[in-house]
C-alpha positions as CSV (number, residue, x, y, z in Angstrom):
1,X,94.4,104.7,67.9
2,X,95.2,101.9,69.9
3,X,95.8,102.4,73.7
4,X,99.1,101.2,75.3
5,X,97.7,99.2,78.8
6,X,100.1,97.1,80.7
7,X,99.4,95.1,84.1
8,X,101.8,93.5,86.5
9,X,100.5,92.0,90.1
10,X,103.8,91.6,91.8
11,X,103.8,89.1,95.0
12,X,106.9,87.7,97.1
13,X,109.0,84.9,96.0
14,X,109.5,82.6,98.0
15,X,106.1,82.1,99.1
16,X,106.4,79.5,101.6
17,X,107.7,81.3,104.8
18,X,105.1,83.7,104.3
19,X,102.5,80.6,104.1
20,X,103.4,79.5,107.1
21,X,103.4,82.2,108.7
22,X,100.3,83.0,108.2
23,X,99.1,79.8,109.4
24,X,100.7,80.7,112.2
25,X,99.4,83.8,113.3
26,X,96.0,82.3,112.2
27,X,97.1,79.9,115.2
28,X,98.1,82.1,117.6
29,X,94.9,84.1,116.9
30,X,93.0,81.3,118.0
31,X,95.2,80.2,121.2
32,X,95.1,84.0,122.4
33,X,91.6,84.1,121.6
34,X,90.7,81.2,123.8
35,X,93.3,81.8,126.7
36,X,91.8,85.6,126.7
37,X,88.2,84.1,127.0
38,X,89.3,81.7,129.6
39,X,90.9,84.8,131.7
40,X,87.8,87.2,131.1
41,X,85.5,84.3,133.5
42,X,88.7,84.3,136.0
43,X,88.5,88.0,136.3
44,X,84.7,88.1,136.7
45,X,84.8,85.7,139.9
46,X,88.1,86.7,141.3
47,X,88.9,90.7,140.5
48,X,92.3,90.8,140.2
49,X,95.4,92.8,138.9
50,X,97.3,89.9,137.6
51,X,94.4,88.5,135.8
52,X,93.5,91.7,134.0
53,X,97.0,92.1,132.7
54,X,97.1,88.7,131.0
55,X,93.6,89.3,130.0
56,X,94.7,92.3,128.1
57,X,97.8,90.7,127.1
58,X,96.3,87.8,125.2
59,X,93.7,89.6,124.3
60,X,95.2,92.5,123.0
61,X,97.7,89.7,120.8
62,X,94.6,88.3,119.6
63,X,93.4,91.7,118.0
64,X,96.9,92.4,116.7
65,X,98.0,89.8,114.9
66,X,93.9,89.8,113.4
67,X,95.2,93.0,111.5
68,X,98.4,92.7,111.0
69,X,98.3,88.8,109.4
70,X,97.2,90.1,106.4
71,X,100.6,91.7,105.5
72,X,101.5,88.2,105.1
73,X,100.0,88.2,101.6
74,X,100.5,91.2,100.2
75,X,101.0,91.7,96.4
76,X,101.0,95.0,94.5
77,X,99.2,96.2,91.4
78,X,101.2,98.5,88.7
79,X,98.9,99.8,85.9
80,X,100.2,101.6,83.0
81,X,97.3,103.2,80.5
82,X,98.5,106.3,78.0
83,X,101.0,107.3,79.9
84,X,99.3,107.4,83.7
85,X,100.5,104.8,85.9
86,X,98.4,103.6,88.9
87,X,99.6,102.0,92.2
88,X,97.8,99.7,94.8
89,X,98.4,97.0,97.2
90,X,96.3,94.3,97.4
91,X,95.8,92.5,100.2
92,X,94.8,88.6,100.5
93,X,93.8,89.1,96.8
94,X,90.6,90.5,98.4
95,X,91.2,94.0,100.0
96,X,92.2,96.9,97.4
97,X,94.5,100.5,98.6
98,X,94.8,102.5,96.1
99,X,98.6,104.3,96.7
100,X,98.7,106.8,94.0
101,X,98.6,107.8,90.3
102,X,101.3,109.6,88.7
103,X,101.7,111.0,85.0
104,X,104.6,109.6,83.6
105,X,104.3,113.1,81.0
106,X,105.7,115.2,84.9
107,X,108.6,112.9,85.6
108,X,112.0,114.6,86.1
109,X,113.7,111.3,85.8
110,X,113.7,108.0,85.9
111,X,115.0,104.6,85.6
112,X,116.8,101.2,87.2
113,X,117.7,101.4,90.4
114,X,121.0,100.2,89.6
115,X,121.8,103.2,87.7
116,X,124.2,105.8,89.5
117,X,121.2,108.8,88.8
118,X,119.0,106.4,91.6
119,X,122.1,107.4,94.3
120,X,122.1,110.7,93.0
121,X,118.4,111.9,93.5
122,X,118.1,109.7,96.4
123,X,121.5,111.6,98.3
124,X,119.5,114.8,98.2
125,X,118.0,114.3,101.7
126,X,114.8,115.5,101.2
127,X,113.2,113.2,98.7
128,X,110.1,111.2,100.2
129,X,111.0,107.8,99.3
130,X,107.9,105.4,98.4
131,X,108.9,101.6,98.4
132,X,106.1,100.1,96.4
133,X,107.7,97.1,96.1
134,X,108.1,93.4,97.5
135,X,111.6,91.7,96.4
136,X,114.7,93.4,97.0
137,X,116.4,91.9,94.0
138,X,113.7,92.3,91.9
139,X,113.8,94.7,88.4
140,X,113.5,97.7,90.8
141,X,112.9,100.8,88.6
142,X,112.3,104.3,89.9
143,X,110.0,107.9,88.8
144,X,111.4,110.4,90.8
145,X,109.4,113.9,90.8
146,X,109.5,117.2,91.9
147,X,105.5,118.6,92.8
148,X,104.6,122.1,94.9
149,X,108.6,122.2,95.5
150,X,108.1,118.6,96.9
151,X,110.8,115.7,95.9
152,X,108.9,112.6,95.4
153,X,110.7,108.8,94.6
154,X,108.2,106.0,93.7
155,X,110.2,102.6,93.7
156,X,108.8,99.8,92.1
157,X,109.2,96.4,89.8
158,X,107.7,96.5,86.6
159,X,108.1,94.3,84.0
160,X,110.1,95.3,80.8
161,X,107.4,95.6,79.1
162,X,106.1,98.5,81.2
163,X,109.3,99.6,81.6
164,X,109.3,99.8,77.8
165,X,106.0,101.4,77.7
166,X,106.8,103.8,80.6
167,X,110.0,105.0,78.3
168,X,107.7,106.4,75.5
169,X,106.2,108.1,77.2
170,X,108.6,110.2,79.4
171,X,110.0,113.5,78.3
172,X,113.0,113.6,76.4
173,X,115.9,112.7,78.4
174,X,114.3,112.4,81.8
175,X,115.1,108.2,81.1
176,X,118.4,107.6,82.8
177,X,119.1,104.0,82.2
């Protein structure tokens, strides 16, 4: 029997902006870095309040935007085997976080976000809503799920393959368009 594995890596469009700035923060890092540095020998020969404050200003932006830049090149990872679909963002195409698995055989329902059934689920109020993607006007495509009286939406952009793939797999009329 052959097994049914699909992979999408979804990443921005529109790449530049992000490119620059991360650039930018990589920049800024640097400048607030050195101007921190630069404060820390003001404040060990002359102790004062104003000094401190910029010191942990600058220094504090430094540190900051060092974790943060990395949101700048995000992609996520969609990973359909037999039915079991796997979520993680990837980071700098370096740094894994696995977000979840989920069985498509327990999905109540699912499909395009487009479809009226998205508004539907979603205006229940209590649904946890998971935005696992990047590009608003992507193929966005939804598995909502009900677990230990817990409402669950995963939003995502799979290819139509997967989508395809995804659709076997579900129970019989829990697709709903």
């Amino acid at each position: 029997m052959m097994d049914n594995y699909k992979e999408d890596i979804v990443s921005k469009q529109g790449n530049l902006l992000n490119s620059v700035l991360y650039m930018l923060c990589w920049v800024l890092i640097v400048i607030s870095g050195l101007i921190a540095m630069m404060l820390l020998q003001v404040v060990m020969y002359s102790f004062d309040l104003l000094s401190i404050a910029l010191l942990l200003a600058f220094g504090g932006l430094a540190v900051l935007l060092y974790f943060k830049k990395d949101n700048l090149k995000l992609e996520y990872e969609y990973t359909f085997t037999n039915g079991t679909v796997d979520f993680a963002k990837v980071y700098r195409s370096a740094k894994r976080k696995e977000l979840g698995c989920v069985n498509v055989n327990t999905i109540a329902a699912c499909g395009h976000v487009a479809h009226d059934s998205f508004h539907r689920f979603l205006a229940q109020g209590d649904v946890e809503k998971m935005n696992w993607f990047l590009n608003r006007d992507g193929n966005l495509f939804y598995l909502y799920n009900v677990k230990d009286n817990k409402k669950r939406m995963i939003i995502f952009e799979p290819s139509e393959e997967m989508v395809s793939m995804i659709r076997n797999y579900v129970q019989v009329g829990a697709y709903q368009g």
